[in-house]
C-alpha positions as CSV (number, residue, x, y, z in Angstrom):
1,X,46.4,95.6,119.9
2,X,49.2,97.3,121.2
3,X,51.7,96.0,123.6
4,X,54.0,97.5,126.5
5,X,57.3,96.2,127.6
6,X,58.0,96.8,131.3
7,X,61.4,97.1,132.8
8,X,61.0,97.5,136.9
9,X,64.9,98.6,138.2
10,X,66.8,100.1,140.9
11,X,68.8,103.2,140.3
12,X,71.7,102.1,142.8
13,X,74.8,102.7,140.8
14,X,77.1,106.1,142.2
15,X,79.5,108.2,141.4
16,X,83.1,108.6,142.9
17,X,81.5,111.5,145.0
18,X,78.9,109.2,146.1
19,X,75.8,110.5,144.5
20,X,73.5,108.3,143.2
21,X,73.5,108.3,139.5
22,X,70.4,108.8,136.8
23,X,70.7,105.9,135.4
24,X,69.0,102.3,135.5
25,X,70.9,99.0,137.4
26,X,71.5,96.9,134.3
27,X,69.8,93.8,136.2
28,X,66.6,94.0,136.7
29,X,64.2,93.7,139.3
30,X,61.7,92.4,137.0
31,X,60.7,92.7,132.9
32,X,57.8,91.6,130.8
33,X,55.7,92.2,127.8
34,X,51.9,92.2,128.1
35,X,49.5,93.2,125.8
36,X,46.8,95.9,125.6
37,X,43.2,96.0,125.0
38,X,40.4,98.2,124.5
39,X,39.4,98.5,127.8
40,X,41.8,99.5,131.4
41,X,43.2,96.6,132.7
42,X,46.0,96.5,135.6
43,X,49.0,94.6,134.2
44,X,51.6,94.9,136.8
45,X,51.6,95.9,141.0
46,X,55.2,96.5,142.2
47,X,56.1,95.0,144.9
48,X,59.4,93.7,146.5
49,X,61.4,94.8,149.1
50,X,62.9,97.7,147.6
51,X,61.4,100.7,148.8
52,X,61.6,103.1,145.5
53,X,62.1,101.7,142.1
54,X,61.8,103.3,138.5
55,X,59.7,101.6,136.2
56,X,60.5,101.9,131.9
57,X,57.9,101.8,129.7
58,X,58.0,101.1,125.9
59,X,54.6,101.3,123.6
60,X,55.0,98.4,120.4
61,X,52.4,98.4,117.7
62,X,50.4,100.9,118.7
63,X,49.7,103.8,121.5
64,X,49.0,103.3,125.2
65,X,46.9,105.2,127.7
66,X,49.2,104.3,131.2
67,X,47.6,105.1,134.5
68,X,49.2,104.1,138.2
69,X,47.7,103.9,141.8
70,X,48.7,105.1,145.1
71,X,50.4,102.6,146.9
72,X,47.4,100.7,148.2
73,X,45.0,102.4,146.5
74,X,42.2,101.6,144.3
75,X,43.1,100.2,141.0
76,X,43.5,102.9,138.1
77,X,41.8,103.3,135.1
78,X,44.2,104.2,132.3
79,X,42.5,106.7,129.8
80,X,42.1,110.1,127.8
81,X,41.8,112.5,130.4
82,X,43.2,110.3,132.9
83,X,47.6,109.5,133.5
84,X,50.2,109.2,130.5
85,X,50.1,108.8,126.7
86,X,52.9,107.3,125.1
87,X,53.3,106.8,121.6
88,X,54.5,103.9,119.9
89,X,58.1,103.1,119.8
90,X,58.6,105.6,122.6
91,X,59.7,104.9,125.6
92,X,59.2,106.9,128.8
93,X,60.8,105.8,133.0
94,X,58.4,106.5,136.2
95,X,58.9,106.0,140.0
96,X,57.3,103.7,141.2
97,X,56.7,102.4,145.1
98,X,55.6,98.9,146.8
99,X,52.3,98.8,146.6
100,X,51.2,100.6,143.4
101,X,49.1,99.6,140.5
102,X,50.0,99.8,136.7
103,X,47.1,99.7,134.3
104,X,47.1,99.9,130.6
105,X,45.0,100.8,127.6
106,X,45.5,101.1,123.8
107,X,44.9,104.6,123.0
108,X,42.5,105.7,119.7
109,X,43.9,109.1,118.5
């Protein structure tokens, strides 16, 4: 069973110029580690009063089939043909928005 390590941030830091920088807040908004399964199941919905956020992803022990909603949509169903593969130890950063759905599964290559 393969797990995924969330990191849900703001991206508020800028530059002398004012610009917003690419680059995470290095608080924060919200982090956990759930685990996988065989089947979809939504893990996390993002929601606080932030309007945008970007949301890290990290795949340990294993694969993951990732899969997110429209904000206040129906759930997703993370799988081959449908959303994001990540492989294990890599890590990839989304966009997210109140009101969307994250769902996982471990992915069988």
């Amino acid at each position: 069973m393969a797990k995924a390590h969330i990191v849900v941030s703001r991206t508020s830091a800028r530059a002398d110029t004012g610009a917003t920088l690419p680059v995470p807040d290095a608080v924060p908004l919200q982090a956990m580690t759930v685990g996988s399964a065989a089947s979809s199941s939504v893990v996390a919905t993002f929601g606080t009063s932030w309007s945008y956020q970007v949301c890290h992803i990290t795949a340990l022990g294993g694969p993951l089939w990732l899969a997110f909603s429209k904000a206040g949509g129906p759930d997703p169903e993370a799988g081959e043909g449908n959303g994001w593969l990540i492989q294990d130890g890599e890590s990839r950063s989304f966009g997210v928005v109140v009101g969307q759905k994250l769902a996982i599964r471990d992915a069988v290559l």
